[in-house]
N, C-alpha and C positions, 0 to 999 in steps of 0.2 A: 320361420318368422323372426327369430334369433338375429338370422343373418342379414335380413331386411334393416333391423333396428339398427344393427351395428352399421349397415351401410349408412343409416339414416345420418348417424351420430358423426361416422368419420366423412360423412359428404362425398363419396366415392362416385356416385350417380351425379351427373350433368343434364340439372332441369333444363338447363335451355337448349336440349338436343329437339334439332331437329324429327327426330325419330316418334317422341312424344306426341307432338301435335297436328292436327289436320287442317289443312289449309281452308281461311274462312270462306272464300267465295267457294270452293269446288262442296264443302260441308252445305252451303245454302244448296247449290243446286241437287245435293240431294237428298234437302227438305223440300224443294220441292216434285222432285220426283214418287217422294212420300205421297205427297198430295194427289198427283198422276194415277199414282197405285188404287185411289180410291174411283178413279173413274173409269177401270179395268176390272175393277170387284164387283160382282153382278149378283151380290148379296146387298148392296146397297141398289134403293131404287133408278129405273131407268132415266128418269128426267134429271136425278142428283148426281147422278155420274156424268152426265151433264153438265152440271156447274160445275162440279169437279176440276172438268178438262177448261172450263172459261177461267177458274179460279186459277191453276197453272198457270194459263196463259195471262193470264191480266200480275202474277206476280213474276213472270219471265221478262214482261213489258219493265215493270221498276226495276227489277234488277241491274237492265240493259240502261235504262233512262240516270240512274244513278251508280252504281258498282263499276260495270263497263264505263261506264261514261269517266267515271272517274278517274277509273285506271290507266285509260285511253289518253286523258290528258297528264298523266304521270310519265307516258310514254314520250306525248311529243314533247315536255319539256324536257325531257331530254334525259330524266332520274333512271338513273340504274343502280342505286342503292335499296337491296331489299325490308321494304317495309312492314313484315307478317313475320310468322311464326315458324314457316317452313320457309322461310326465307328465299322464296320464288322473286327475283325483279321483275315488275313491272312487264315485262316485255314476255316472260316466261311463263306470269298471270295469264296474260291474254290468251297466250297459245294454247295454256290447258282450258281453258275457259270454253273457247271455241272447241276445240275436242266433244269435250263435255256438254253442251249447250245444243250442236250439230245433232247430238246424238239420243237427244231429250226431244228435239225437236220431231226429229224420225220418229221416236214410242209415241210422241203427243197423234202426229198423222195417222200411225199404223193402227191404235187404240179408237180414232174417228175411223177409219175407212172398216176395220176389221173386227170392232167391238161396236160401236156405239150407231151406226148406220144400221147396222142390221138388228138389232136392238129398238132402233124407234121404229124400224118398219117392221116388226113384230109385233110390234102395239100400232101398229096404222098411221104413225106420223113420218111424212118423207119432207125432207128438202130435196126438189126435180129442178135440174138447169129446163135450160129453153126450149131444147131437141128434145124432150121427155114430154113436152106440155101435148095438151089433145088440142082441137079446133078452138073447143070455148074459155080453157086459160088461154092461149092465145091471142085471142081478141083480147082475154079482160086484162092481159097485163100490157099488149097496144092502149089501150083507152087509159089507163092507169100511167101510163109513161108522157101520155101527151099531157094528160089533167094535170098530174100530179109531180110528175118527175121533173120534165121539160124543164118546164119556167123556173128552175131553180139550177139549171147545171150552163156550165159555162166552160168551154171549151180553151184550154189553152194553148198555143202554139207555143213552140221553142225554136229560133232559127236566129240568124246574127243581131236583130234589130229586138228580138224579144227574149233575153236569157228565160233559163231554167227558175220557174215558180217557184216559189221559199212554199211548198205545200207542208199543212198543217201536221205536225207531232201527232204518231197513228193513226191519223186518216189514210182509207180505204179508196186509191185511185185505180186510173184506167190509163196505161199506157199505148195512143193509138199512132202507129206507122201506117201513112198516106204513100201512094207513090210519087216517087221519086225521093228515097226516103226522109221524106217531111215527118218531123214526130211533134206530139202533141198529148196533152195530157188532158182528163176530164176527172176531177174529185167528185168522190161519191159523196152526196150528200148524206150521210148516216146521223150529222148530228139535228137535222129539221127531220129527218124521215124513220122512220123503221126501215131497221135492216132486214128482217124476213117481213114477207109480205103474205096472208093467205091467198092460197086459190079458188076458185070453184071447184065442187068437188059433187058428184050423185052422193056418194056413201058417208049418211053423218055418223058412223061409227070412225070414220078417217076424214086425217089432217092432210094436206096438203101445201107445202109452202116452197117460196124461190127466194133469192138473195137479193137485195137491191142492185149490187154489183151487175147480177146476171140481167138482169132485167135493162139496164144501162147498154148493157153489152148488145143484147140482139136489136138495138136499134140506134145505135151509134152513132151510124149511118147518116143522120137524120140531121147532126149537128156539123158534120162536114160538108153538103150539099155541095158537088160537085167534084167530088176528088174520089177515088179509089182507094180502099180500108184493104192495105194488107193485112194488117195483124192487131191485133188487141189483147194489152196483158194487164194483168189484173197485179198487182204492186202496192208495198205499204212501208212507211218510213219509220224507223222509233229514232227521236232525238237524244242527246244531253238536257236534261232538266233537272240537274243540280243547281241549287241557286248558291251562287257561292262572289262574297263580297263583303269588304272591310266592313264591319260593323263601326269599327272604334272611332272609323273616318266619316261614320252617315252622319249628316246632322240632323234627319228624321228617318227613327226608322221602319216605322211606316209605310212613309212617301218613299222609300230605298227599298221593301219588299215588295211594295206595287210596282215598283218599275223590274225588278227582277223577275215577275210571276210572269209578265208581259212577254219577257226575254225567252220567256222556257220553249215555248211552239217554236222559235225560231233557232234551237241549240242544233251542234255540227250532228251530223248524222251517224250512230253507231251502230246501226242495223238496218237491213234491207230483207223484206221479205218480198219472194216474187211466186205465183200461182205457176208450178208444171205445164211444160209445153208452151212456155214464153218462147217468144221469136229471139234468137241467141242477138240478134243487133240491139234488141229491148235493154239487156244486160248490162252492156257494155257503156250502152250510153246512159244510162240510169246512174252504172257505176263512176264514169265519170264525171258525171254532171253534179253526184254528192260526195265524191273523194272519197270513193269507200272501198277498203280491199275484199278481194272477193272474197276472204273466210266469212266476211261479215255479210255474204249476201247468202240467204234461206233459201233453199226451191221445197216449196211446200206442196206436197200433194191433196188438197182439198182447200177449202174456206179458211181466207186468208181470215186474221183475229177472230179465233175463238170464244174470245168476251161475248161475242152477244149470242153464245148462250147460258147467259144467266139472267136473262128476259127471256130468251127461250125457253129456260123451264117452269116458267110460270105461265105456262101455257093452262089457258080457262078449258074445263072440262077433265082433269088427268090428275086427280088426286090420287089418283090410286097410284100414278107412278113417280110420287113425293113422299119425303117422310109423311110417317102421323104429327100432328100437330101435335105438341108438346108443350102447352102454355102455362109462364114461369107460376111458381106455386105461389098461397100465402108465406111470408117470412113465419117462420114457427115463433120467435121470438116477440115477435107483434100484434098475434093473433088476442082476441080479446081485450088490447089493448085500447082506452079513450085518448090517449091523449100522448102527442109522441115525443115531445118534452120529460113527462112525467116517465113515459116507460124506458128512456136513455137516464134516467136520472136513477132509478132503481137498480141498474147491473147495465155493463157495455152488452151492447146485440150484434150480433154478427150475420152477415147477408150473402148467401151466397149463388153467385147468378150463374148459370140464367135457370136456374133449378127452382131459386128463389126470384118473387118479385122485386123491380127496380123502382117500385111504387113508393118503399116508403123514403127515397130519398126527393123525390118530384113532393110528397107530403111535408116533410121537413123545410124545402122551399117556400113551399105555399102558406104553412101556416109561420113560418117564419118573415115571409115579407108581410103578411096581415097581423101577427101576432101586434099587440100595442106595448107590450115589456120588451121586446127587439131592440136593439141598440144597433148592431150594426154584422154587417152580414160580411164576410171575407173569405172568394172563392178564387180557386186555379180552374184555366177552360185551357185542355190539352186541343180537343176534338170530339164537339158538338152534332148531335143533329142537323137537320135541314129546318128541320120545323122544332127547335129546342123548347117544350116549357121550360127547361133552367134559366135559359135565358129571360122566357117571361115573366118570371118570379124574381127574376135581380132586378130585373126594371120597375116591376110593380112596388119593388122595395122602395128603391129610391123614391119614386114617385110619394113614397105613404110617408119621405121623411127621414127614412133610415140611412146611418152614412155602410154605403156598399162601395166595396174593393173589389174589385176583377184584374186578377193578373192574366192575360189573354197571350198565348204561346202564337205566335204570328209567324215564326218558322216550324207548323208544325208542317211537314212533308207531305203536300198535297193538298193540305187544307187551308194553303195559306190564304186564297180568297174567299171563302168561308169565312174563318176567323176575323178578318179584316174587316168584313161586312159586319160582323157580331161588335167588334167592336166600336167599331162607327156606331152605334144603333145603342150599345152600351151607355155610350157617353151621351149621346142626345137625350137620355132617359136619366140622365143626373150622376151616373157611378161613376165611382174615382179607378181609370180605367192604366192599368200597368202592362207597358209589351216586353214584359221579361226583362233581362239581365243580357249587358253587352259579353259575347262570345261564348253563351249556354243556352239551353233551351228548358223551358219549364216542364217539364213533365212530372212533378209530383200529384197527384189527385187530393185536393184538400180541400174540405167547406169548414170553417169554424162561424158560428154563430153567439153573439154576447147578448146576453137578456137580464134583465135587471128582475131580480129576485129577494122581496123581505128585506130591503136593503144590500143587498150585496150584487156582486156580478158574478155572473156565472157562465164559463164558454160549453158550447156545447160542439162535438166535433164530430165529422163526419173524413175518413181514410179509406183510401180503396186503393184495389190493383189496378184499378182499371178505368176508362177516361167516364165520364158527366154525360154520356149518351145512352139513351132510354132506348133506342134503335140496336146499338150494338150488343148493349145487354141481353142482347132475346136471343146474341149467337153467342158471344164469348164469357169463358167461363173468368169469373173476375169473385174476390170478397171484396164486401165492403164492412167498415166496422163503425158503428155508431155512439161515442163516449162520451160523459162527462165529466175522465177520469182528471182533475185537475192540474197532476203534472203533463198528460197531452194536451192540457187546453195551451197551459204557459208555452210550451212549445209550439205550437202551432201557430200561437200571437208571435212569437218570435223568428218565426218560418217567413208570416206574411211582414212584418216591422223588417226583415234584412231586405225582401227585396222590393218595399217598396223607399226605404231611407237607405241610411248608410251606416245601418246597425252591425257590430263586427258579430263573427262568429258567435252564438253563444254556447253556453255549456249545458248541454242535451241533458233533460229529467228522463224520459223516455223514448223519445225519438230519436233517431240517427238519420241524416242529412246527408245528400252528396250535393256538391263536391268538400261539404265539408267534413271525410272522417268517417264515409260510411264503409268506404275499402275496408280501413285497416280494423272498423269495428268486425265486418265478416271474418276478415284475417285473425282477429283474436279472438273469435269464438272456434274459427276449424284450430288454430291453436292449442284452445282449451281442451278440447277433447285429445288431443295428440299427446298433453300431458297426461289426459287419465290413461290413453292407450299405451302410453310408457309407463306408468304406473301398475300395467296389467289390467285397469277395470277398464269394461263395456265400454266402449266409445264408438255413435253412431252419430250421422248424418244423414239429412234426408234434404235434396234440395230441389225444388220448382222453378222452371223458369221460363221464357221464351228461348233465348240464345245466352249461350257462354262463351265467351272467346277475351277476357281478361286473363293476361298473361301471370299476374302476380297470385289470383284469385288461383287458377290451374297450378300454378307450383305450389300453393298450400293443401289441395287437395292433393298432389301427387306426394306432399312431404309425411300428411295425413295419412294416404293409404300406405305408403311406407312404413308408417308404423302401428299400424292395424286395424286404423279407422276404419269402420265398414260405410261404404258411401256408397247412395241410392240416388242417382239423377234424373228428374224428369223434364227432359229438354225438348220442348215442340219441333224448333230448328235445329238456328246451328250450333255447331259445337266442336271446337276446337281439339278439346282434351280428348285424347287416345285411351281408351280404357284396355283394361285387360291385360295389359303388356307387363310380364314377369319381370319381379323387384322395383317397379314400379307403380302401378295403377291396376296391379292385382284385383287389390278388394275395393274397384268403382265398376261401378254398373250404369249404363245411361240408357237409359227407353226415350222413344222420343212416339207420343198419343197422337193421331190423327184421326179425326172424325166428326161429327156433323156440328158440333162443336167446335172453335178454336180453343184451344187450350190456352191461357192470355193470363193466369191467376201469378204471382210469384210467393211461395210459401218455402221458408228457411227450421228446417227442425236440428237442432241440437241433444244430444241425451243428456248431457250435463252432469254424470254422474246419476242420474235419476232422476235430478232436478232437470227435467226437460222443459228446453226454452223454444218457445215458436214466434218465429217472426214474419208480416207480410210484407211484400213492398211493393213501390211504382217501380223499383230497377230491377234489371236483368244485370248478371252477372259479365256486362260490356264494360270495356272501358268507354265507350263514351257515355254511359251512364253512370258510372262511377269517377269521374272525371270532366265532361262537359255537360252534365246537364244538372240541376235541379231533381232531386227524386226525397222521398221520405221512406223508411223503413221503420215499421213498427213495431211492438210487443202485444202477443196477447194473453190476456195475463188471466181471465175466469179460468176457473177448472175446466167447468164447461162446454167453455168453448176449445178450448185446447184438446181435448177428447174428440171435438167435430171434427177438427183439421185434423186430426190425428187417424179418423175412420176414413177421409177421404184421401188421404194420400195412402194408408191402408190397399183401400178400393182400387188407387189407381195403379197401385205397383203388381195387384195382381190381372191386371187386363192384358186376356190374350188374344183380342179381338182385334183391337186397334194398336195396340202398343206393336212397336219394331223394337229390338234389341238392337245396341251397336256395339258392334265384333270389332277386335285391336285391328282388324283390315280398311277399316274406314266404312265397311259395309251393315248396312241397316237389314234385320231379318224377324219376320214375323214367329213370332213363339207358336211353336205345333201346336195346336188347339187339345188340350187336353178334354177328359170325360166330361169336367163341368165347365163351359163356355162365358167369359164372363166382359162384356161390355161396359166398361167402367162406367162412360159415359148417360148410357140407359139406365145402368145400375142408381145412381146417385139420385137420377129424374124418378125415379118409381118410388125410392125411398122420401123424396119430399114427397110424393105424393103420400106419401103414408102417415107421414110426419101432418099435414097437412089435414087428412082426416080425420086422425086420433085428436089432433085437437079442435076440430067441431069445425064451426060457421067459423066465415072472416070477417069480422066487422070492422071498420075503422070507423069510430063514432067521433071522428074531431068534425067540431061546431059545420067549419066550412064543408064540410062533405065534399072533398075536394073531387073526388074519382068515384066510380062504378065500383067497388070493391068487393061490395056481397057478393058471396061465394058459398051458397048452403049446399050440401049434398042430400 
């Protein structure tokens, strides 16, 4: 250890070696290979290994639509200066990418054909192509095709006078060669139709289902009348859908991300998947009809996009081969409580989802836009529901009179038309409606509330990890914390006064802000402990998060473990930092939790000498959250509660169920199951429930009786 410090001191160690860090995209693909793992484990049920392999598959898609896409255009302009950590160009990216990618693809297949196939026809559910059907599926998916199918499919030709179809971003087509090689294309309708369709079946103990695609396919025929069908292949596109454009230069920008969200179905193409036993002419002209090199073309051995099954496992009838339902508890903190004003005002509450309900932030809306001492309601909307009460409660605000503030993130990644519609709809309803900050994105989670009290004003505030959706809440684990501490309230007036004027920086009572200062405040707390660890006393870390891959934030952990900080990482994703590697990242450890659960919460512990500091926040340890975006970082300051987070990161670092350790080899490996088995995730849900009983009925007795909330046992 001696000789760690003195390296510390004389700088001998070159943090920015290469050798250190793991490159970020090859670290994503295997978080999500993590996830793949989970639909190979046949200790989770059969339908959820299921979504498992859609969930893969549907974050293979963004990866490809944005990472690829991105790097792909680094390429053709022409950059060969390396932009990461392991210092791979652009070009060098790619090639490992594909390696890597090729080879995720193959487990995703071999895991369907060799796990998960025989697995549903063990429980009586099959997906049968067409040659599998008896006499009476036969007919019923002929009558099915004429009814229903037909009249919505449209055959395209491709020949001198009719170029190659701009076919829509993941949709599911049909590649058909005519003779004389005549080729022509037919989109599968997947976004009017269901993709699997039932069969008729004698045995109601069994399911029976075919693809749309298949169903297309044995009657093709039909739409070519008069031409001979050599071959037919089954084909699928994933675009660039980055949206990427001068902010500084829009003069609405608005009206500048409508017109870019339009653009996305239409981006160059960065992947090609094609169904096994494609006619090899199919290939070729596929390829060069989207300029795409063959690393980038897939041959898959089954059902092209695996996304739909996660409608598929919601198949009616098959509970048994779904989790138990696990519906979120009462808040402990809330319970007995009348009035949720009054009970934020006696001590901050802490929530923690989805263990805990996301009820009393939809209550805190509600009686906050009917409240009549309300003054004015000031909220951030990252990513909403479909059907948001948030949103009806800001409107209903307005409406009763109250001045309401919505800062509305309109670049958030995927939800940009979503958000756009919220906000349209916002402003029709009277709210004073803000789309961020030019060249950042909002993602901090903040509600403040002003209410006029006795004469005085009083903010009430509301901070979480995790976005304003009542939906997501019920999967990802997230705190929310509920205050009326008054140096949070000041701050948080001052969070919303910067970005909806042009108030400068101000000077943090308790919150820390990116991009203004919440780096270097992280950096001087691993600091502080690096003093006490030179000092000789206890110095630990414990840190939560999605993704790590901040290159300043990793050199203070390695300059930390260096000198004896004991560091405990819990990283869903990716993660940059190299642990384990002698005289350097010795004493870091990184688990990274997978399970029915997202793991989404971001929780920072410090020992402090004793004086243990915990802090939540909207960021991950990225640079582009500590750098381009909007995020808040908080303090939690009851005993109390600092003892809760202090049981559940406890909880999770001994999980040898779902946690993966990462080895200095870049490799993720499940801890041997010792004599006592421990599920973090299960663990925490049983504990609210206990939590939940011990303290009796739930009653929420405000006036409005907003929800169902009774809960007697």
């Amino acid at each position: 250890m001696e000789g760690n410090k003195q390296a510390l001191i004389n700088q001998e160690i070159d943090l920015d070696s290469i050798q250190y860090y793991i490159n970020r995209e090859q670290s994503w693909l295997a978080f999500n290979e993590r996830v793949l793992e989970e639909a190979k484990d046949d200790s989770n049920p059969t339908l959820e290994r299921g979504k498992f392999l859609a969930i893969s598959a549907s974050n293979l898609d963004e990866f490809f639509m944005v990472r690829v896409a991105h790097i792909k255009d680094q390429v053709k302009s022409g950059i060969a200066t390396p932009e990461n950590k392991t210092m791979l160009t652009p070009r060098k990216q790619i090639k490992a990418i594909n390696i890597q990618a090729h080879a995720f693809v193959q487990k995703q297949y071999e895991i369907w054909n060799q796990r998960l196939v025989p697995a549903f026809q063990a429980e009586g559910i099959e997906i049968l192509s067409a040659n599998q059907l008896n006499e009476q599926q036969l007919c019923f998916i002929k009558d099915y095709f004429f009814n229903q199918i037909y009249p919505t499919l449209t055959p395209l030709a491709v020949d001198s006078s009719r170029p190659f179809p701009m076919l829509m971003n993941k949709s599911v087509n049909l590649a058909v060669v005519l003779e004389s090689e005549l080729f022509a294309v037919v989109q599968v309708p997947g976004g009017v139709l269901p993709r699997f369709i039932e069969l008729p079946w004698d045995d109601e103990e069994e399911s029976k289902f075919i693809l749309l695609e298949d169903i297309i396919r044995e009657f093709v025929e039909h739409l070519f009348f008069g031409n001979r069908i050599v071959s037919v292949s089954t084909f699928r596109i994933t675009r660039n859908a980055d949206i990427n454009f001068d902010e500084e230069s829009a003069s609405d920008l608005l009206e500048e991300i409508e017109k870019e969200v339009k653009k996305r179905s239409r981006g160059s193409a960065v992947r090609l998947e094609i169904q096994s036993g494609c006619d090899p002419y199919v290939e070729e002209f596929l390829r060069d009809a989207l300029e795409i090199h063959e690393k980038d073309v897939y041959i898959v051995d089954g059902p092209i996009d695996f996304t739909f099954l996660m409608k598929f496992s919601n198949l009616e009838g098959y509970d048994n081969l779904r989790y138990e339902d696990l519906p979120p508890q009462p808040p402990q903190d809330f319970i007995g409580e009348t009035d949720i004003f009054a009970a934020i005002s006696k001590k901050d509450i802490m929530v923690h989802h989805p263990y805990e309900s996301f009820e009393p932030v939809i209550l805190m809306m509600k009686q906050a836009a009917e409240d009549p001492n309300v003054l004015a309601i000031k909220q951030t909307l990252y990513r909403v529901s479909g059907v948001s009460p948030i949103i009806k409660y800001l409107m209903k605000a307005a409406e009763n009179g109250k001045q309401v503030t919505v800062v509305v993130e309109l670049k958030a990644r995927f939800d940009e038309e979503n958000n756009i519609g919220w906000a349209k709809k916002l402003e029709e309803a009277g709210c004073h409606v803000i789309y961020g900050l030019v060249g950042y994105k909002i993602h901090c989670k903040l509600l403040l509330v002003v209410r006029q009290e006795r004469n005085r004003i009083k903010r009430y505030v509301h901070l979480s990890t995790g976005n304003y959706n009542e939906s997501t809440a019920k999967l990802y684990t997230d705190y929310g914390l509920f205050t009326a501490n008054e140096d949070i309230g000041v701050d948080a007036s001052a969070i919303f006064n910067h970005l909806s004027g042009y108030m400068r920086a101000p000077m943090w009572r308790q919150i820390s802000a990116a991009p203004l200062g919440m780096r270097d405040k992280f950096i001087g707390l691993i600091e502080n402990e690096i003093q006490h660890a030179m000092a000789g006393r206890p110095a630990k870390i414990i840190a939560k998060m999605n993704s790590l891959t901040d290159k300043e934030i990793i050199k203070a952990l390695f300059t930390a473990s260096m000198a004896g900080v004991k560091i405990e990482l819990i990283i869903r994703g990716i993660c940059c930092l190299r642990p384990g590697v002698p005289g350097v990242s010795e004493n870091i450890r990184v688990r990274s939790i997978v399970g029915r659960f997202l793991e989404h919460s971001r929780v920072f512990y410090f020992y402090n000498n004793g004086e243990e500091s915990i802090y939540l926040a909207s960021a991950d340890w990225m640079t582009r959250n500590l750098s381009r975006r909007v995020e808040t970082m908080f303090p939690i300051l009851e005993t109390d509660l600092k003892e809760r987070v202090k049981d559940v990161l406890c909880v999770q670092l001994q999980d040898n169920m779902k946690a993966r350790l990462l080895a200095s080899d870049g490799v993720y490996k499940k801890q041997a199951n010792e004599e006592m088995k421990l599920n973090a995730q299960l663990f925490l849900y049983h504990k609210a429930v206990k939590s939940a009983k011990k303290q009796g009925p739930y009653f929420y007795k405000i006036r409005t009786n907003v929800l169902n909330t009774e809960r007697c046992e």
